[in-house]
MARBA-520850 format. One record per residue (C-alpha): residue in three letters; x, y, z. Coordinates in steps of 0.5 Angstrom, whole numbers, plus 500, padded with zeros to 3 digits. Layout:
N
ALAXYZ;...
END
This chain:
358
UNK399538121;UNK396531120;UNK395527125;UNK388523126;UNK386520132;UNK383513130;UNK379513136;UNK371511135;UNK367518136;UNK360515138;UNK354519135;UNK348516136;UNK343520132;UNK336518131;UNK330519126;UNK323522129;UNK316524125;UNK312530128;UNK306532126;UNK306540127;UNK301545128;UNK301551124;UNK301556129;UNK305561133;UNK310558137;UNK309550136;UNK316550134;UNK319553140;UNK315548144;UNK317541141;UNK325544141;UNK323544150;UNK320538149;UNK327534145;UNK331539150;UNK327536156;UNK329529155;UNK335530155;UNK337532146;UNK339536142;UNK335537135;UNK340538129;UNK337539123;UNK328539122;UNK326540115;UNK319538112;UNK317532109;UNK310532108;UNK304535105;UNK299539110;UNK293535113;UNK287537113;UNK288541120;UNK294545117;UNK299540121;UNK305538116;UNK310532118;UNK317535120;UNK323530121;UNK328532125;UNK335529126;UNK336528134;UNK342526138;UNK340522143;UNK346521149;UNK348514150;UNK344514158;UNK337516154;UNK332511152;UNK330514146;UNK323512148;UNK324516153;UNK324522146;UNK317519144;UNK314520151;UNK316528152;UNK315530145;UNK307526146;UNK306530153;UNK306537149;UNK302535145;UNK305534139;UNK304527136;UNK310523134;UNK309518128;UNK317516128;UNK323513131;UNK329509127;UNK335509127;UNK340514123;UNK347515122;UNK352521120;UNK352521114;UNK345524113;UNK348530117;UNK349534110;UNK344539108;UNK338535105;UNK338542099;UNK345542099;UNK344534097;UNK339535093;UNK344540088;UNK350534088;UNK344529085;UNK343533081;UNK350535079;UNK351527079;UNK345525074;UNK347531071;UNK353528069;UNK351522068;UNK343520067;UNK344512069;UNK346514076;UNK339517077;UNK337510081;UNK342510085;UNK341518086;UNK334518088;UNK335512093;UNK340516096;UNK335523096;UNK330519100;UNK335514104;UNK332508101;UNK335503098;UNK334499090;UNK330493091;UNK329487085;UNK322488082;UNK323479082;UNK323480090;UNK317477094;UNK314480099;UNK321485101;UNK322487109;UNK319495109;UNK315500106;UNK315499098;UNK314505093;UNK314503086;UNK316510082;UNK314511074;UNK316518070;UNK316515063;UNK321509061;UNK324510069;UNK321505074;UNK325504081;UNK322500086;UNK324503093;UNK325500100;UNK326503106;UNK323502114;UNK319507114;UNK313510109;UNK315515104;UNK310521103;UNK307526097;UNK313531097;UNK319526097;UNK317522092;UNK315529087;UNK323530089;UNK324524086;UNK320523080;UNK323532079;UNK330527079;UNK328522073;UNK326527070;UNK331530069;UNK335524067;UNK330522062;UNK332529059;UNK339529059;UNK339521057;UNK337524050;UNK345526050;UNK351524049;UNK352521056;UNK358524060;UNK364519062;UNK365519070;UNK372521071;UNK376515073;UNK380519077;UNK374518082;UNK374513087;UNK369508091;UNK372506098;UNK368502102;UNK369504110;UNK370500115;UNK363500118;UNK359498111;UNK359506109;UNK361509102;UNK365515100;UNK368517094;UNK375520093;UNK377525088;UNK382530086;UNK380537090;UNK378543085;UNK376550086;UNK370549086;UNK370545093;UNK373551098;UNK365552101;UNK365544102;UNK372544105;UNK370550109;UNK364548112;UNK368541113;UNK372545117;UNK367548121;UNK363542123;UNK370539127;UNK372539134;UNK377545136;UNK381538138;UNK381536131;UNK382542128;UNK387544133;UNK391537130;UNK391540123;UNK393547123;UNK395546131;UNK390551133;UNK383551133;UNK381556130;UNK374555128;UNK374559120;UNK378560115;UNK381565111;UNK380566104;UNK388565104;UNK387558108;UNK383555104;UNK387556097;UNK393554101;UNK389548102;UNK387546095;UNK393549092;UNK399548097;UNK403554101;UNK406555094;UNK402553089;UNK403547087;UNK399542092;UNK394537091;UNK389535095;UNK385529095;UNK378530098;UNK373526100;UNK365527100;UNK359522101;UNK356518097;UNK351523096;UNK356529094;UNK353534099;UNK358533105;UNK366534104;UNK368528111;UNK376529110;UNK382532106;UNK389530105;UNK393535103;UNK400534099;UNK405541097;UNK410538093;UNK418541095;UNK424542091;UNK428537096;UNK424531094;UNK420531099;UNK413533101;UNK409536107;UNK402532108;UNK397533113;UNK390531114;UNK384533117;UNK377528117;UNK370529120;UNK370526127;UNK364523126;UNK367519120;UNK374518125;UNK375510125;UNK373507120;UNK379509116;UNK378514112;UNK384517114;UNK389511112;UNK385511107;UNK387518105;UNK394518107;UNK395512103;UNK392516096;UNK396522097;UNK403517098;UNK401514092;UNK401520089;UNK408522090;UNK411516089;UNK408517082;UNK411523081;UNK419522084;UNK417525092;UNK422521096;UNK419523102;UNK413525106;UNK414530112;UNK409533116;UNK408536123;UNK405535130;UNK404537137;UNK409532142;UNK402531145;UNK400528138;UNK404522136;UNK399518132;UNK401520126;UNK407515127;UNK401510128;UNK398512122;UNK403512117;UNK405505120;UNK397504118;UNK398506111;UNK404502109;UNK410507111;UNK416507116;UNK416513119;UNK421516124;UNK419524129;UNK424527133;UNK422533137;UNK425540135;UNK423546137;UNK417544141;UNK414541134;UNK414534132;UNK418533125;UNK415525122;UNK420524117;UNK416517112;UNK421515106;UNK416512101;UNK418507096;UNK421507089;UNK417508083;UNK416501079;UNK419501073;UNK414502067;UNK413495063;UNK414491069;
END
């Protein structure tokens, strides 16, 4: 069903820059290296051009156990030899795919040139500094393609190859911006989490079965086995329609992606009854759990079955998952459950729609 547990999931990520020889099994080394000290690589890709000597800077996502000084990462990647130029703090919302990010840009300044600032700070995890700023904090880069100047900042250098994929984005938008420009659609919505991050909710279409799937693959057995209770680790083809059109066709789904775009954190689903009621469920990424995301959801799907006459959510659940209860209180609602069959049925009365006019 849809219960969400609100527990914080620690996810301590840490950013690192290796500079690499191009030579058979040096990739095999640092991965023992990052293993020895107790870590786990989670994704590497290249981010700097080849030095003279062939090497290249790779960055690589790491997770890092809580009991681990990161130090202690530095020191084993040093001992095999592989020189470490970095080491800053990341978070979960740099786990989606740097391709896959880099495609949502551009579908975003594609559909809207004047996003392209905000899309390139988001493509090089920087931020837009104030070109009136004195001296700011960080590396700073000025990037110039035509009329576009941005004025970049961030806690570590940028090199040749990101910023030739930055000035490939302003480029784009300086083309596109000779079109009309496109509206944003208003059904999109800003939220602003309770940590500081941001992700946008939007209606779910067609289009976001591979986001929905690979969202589903990325959550706990325990996640999943809270939403579908089982925790099945793919879905079928038939599932996923189920979950962007309802068991009958006639559902709504509410997504929500980061602010890049690439990575889809959680879905709310609504599959509308001819009783005047409708089934929810919700699922949501447990490094994105706690922040309230879920509340968050839920309260937009129950705002979209007040608009349209729904009299009541329903939903189920294990007898060992009652935090939907919880959760339901969270967003506004008087819920009450009762057991049957094994299965907890949450029965949540929403409110009457307000009269047009007042």
């Amino acid at each position: 069903m849809g219960s969400v547990p609100e527990e914080v999931v620690a996810v301590v990520l840490w950013r690192v820059h290796v500079e690499l020889e191009d030579r058979p099994g040096r990739l095999g080394e640092l991965a023992t290296a990052v293993g020895t000290a107790g870590c786990n690589i989670i994704s590497l890709h290249v981010v700097g051009e080849p030095a003279d000597d062939g090497s290249v800077t790779d960055e690589l996502l790491v997770r890092v156990p809580d009991p681990v000084d990161p130090t202690a990462l530095v020191d084993a990647v040093e001992k095999a030899g592989i020189p470490c130029t970095l080491l800053v703090r990341a978070d979960a919302t740099e786990l989606s795919d740097p391709a896959t990010t880099a495609l949502a840009l551009a579908r975003m300044v594609a559909a809207d040139p004047g996003s392209a600032p905000r899309a390139v700070a988001t493509m090089l995890r920087a931020r837009l500094v104030d070109p009136a700023a004195v001296d700011p904090a960080g590396h700073i880069h000025t990037l110039r393609v035509g009329a576009q100047q941005l004025r970049l900042g961030r806690a570590w250098p940028f090199t040749a190859t990101e910023l030739s994929r930055a000035a490939a984005l302003l480029e784009l938008a300086t083309q596109l911006a000779m079109r009309a420009p496109a509206t944003v659609q208003s059904t999109d919505r800003i939220l602003l989490l309770r940590d500081g991050s941001e992700v946008r909710m939007r209606p779910a279409g067609p289009s976001d079965a591979p986001l929905v799937a690979a969202l589903h693959a990325r959550c706990s057995p325990e996640a999943r086995r809270s939403r579908f209770l089982s925790p099945t680790p793919r879905l079928a083809s038939g599932q996923l329609d189920e979950l962007l059109h309802g068991e009958t066709g006639t559902g709504q789904a509410v997504v929500a992606v980061t602010s890049d775009g690439g990575s889809a954190v959680g879905l709310a689903n609504l599959d509308l009854h001819g009783d005047g009621s409708a089934r929810f469920a919700l699922l949501v990424e447990n490094a994105w759990q706690g922040r309230g995301l879920g509340t968050a959801l839920l309260r937009r799907v129950s705002d979209m079955a007040t608009e349209q006459g729904v009299q009541a959510l329903t939903g189920i659940a294990r007898p060992d998952e009652l935090g939907v209860t919880r959760l339901l209180r969270r967003a506004g609602l008087r819920p009450s459950a009762e057991i049957v069959d094994g299965e907890v049925r949450v029965h949540a009365p929403l409110p009457a729609p307000a009269a047009s006019g007042t």
